[in-house]
C-alpha positions as CSV (number, residue, x, y, z in Angstrom):
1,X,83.2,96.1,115.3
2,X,80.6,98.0,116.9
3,X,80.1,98.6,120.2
4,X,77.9,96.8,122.3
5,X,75.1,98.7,123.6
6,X,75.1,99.0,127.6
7,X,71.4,96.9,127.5
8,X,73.1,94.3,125.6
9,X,76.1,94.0,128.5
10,X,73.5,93.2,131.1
11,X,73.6,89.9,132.7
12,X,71.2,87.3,130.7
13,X,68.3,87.1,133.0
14,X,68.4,91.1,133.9
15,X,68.0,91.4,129.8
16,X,65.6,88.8,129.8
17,X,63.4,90.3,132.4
18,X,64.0,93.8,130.7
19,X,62.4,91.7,127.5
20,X,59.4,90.8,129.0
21,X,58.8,94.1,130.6
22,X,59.4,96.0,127.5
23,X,56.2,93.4,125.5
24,X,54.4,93.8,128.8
25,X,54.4,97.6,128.9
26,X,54.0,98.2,125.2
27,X,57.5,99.4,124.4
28,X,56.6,102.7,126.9
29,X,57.4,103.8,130.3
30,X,61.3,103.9,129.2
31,X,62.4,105.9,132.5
32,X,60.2,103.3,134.6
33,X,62.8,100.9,133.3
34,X,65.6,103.2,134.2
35,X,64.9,103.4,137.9
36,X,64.6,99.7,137.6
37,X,67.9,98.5,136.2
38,X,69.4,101.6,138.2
39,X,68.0,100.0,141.7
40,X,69.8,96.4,140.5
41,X,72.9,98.4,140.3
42,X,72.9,98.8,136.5
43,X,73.2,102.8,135.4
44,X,72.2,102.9,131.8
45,X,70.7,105.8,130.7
46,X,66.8,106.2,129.2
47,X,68.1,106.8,125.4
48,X,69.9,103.5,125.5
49,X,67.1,101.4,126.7
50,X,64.5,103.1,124.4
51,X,67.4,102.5,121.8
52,X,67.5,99.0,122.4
53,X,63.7,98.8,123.0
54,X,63.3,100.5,119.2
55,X,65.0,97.3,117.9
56,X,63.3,94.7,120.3
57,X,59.9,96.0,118.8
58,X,61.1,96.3,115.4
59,X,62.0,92.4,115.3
60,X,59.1,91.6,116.5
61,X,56.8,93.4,114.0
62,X,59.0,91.6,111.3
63,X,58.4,88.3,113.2
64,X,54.9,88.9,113.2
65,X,54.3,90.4,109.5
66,X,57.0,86.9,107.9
67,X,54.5,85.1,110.4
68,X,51.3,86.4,109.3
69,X,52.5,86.3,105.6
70,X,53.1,82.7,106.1
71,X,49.9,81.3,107.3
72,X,48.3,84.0,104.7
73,X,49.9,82.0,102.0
74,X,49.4,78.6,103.1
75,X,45.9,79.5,103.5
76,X,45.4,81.0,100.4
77,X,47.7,79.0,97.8
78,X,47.9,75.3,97.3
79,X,51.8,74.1,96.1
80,X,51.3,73.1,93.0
81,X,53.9,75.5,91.7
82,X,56.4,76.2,94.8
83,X,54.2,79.3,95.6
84,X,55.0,79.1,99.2
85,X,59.2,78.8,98.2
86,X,58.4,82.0,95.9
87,X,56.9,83.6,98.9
88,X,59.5,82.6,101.5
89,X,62.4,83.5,98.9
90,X,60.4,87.3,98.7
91,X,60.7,87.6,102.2
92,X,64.4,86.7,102.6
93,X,64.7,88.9,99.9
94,X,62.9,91.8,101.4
95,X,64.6,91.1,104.9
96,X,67.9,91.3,102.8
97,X,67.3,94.6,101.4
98,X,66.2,96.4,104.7
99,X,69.6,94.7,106.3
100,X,71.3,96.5,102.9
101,X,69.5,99.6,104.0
102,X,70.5,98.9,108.1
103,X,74.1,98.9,107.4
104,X,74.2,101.8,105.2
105,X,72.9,104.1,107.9
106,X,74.4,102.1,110.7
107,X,76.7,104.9,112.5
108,X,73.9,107.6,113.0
109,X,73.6,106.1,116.8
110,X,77.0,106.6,118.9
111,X,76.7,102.8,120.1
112,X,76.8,101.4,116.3
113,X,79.6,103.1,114.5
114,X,80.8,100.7,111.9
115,X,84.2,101.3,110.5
116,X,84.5,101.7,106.8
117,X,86.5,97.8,106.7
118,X,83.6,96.5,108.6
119,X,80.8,97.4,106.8
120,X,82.3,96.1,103.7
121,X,82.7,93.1,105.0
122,X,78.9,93.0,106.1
123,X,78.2,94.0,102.4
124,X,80.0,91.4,101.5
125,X,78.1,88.8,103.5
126,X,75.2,90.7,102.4
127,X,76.0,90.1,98.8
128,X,76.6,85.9,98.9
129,X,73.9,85.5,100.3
130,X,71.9,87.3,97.2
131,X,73.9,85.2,95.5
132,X,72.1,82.7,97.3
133,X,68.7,83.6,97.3
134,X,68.9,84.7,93.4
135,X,70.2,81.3,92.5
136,X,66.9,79.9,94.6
137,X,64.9,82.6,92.7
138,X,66.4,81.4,89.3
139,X,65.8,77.5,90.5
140,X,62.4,77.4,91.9
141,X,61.3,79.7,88.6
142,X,62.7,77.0,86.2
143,X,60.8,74.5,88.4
144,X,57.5,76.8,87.9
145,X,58.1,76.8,83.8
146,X,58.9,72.6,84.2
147,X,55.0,72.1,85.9
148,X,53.8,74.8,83.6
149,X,55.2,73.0,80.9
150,X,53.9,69.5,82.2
151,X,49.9,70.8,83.3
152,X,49.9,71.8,79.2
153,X,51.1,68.7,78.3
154,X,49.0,66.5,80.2
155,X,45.7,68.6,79.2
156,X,47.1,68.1,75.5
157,X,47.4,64.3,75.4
158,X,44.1,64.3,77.7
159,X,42.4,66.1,75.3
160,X,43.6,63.7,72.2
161,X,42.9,60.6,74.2
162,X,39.5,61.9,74.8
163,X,38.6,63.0,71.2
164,X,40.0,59.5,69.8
165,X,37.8,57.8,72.4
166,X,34.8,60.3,70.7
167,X,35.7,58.8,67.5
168,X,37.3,61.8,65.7
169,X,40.5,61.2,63.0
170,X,43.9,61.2,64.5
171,X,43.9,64.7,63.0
172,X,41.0,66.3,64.6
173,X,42.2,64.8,67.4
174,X,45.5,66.6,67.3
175,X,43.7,69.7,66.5
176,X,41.7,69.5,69.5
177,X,44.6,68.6,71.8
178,X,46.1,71.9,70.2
179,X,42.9,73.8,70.7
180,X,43.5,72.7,74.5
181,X,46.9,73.1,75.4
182,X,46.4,76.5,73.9
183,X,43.6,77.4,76.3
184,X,45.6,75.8,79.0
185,X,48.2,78.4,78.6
186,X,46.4,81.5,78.3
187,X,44.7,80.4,81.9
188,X,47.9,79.4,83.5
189,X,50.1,82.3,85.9
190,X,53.0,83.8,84.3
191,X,51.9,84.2,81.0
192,X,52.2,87.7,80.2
193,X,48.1,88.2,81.1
């Protein structure tokens, strides 16, 4: 397991107050926040705290990117088709990939030296849940294809109902209907355009 950085060790409101400072201040002033914890009594060197500061800020610019992706896609796309499960699932996915990419260089700081055994077993974690989120990939695409698949068939029978109703044969009707799903398809996503 990897050790636990000295920050991380603090009592919960010290860190907590360390949080706040470290949003308040921008992430800078690192031996500002030295002197500080050193005058509670806590001796924990500049590198460790800008260390734990990197990651603080890092989380928080993910937080704030998955947020602002969010209310960019609720804005922008109704959910007719699951878009906002395809765009949640391509987040996950992209979180998953920079975790990959996390535990693979995990061990160039002294405070997170994984052991060989552990960081297969974080790969392994890693790997159900891809599992996971390809089987929600696979799922929420087969929906997609189903309401595809069901807009081109309404527009069809629509379209045959409507030329009946002009007073054209059964079989111009059924032309038309064709003539119509056809055009439906070409106009709907995911079909190779």
């Amino acid at each position: 397991m990897a050790r636990e950085s000295a920050v991380s060790a603090l009592p919960r409101e010290v860190q907590d107050q360390l949080n706040r400072q470290l949003i308040d201040q921008n992430f800078t002033g690192y031996e500002d926040f030295e002197t500080w914890l050193r005058n509670l009594g806590y001796e924990i060197s500049k590198s460790s705290i800008h260390r734990y500061g990197q990651k603080i800020e890092r989380r928080m610019a993910a937080i704030r990117a998955s947020t602002e992706a969010a209310k960019f896609i609720t804005e922008a796309a109704g959910d007719d088709q699951d878009a906002r499960s395809e765009a949640v699932i391509a987040l996950v996915q992209s979180e998953m990939f920079d975790s990959i990419i996390a535990i693979q260089e995990a061990g160039d700081e002294d405070d997170e030296k994984l052991s060989a055994a552990e960081r297969i077993g974080l790969m392994s974690a890693a790997a159900k849940n891809i599992a996971t989120l390809t089987r929600a990939s696979i799922a929420q695409k087969e929906f997609k294809t189903k309401v595809l698949a069901k807009v081109s068939e309404d527009a069809f029978k629509a379209a045959i109902s409507g030329a009946t109703a002009e007073g054209l044969t059964p079989e111009q009707a059924a032309r038309v209907g064709e003539a119509v799903a056809r055009r439906i398809q070409i106009y709907l996503p995911d079909n190779g355009r």
